[in-house]
N, C-alpha and C positions, 0 to 999 in steps of 0.2 A: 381982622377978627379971628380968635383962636377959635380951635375945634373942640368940644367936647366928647370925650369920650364915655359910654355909657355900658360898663361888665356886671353881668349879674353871675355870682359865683354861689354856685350849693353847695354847703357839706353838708355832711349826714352828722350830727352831733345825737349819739346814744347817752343819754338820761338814764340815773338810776335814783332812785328817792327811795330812802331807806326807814322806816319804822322799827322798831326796839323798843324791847323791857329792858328796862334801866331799876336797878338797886341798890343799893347803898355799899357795895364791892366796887370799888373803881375800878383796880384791876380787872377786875371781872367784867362791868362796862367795856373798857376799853379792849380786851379782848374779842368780845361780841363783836363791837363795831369794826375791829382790822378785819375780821373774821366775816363778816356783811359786806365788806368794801372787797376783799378780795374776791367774796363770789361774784360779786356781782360784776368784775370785771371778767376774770377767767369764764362764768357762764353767761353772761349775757356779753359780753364785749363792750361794758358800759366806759364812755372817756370822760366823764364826769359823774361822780358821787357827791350826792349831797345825803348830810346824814342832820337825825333831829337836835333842835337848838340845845338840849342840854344831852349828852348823849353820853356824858362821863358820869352824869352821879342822877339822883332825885330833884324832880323841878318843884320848886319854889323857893322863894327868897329867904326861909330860913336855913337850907342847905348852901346857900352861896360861901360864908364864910368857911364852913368845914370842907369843901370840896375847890374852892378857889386856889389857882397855882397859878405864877407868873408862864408870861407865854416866852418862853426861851428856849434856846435848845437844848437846854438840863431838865424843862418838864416835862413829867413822866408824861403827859397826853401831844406834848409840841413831837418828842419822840416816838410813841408809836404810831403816829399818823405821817411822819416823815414815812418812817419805815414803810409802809404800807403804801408810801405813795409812788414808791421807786418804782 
């Protein structure tokens, strides 16, 4: 009969949930939100951010097509959130 072994292991994972005005400036969007992600790590010591479902342009689906960009590492929002995440 084999033994079982049974470890209960804590981290401390710090949460940050971020809220944003969002306008039809993407760069600008995008800016805000590097801008929110870096506070919230340098002052709260957060090790994950989560930021809102559309956090680069205006929500609804008629903004989808005007603000839509392939997810690659030439798009401008795949790039500043690389950046931001080093």
């Amino acid at each position: 009969m084999s033994g079982v072994i049974s470890v209960r292991l804590f981290i401390m994972l710090r949460l940050a949930l971020i809220q944003m005005r969002v306008g039809p400036d993407k760069l600008a969007n995008l800016k805000r939100a590097t801008d929110l992600v870096s506070r919230a790590v340098s002052e709260h010591s957060a090790h994950l951010v989560c930021l809102p479902e559309c956090f680069n342009s205006p929500y609804g689906t008629k903004h989808f097509d005007t603000y839509a960009e392939p997810i690659t590492p030439e798009g401008t929002t795949f790039k500043a959130m690389s950046e931001v995440s080093k």
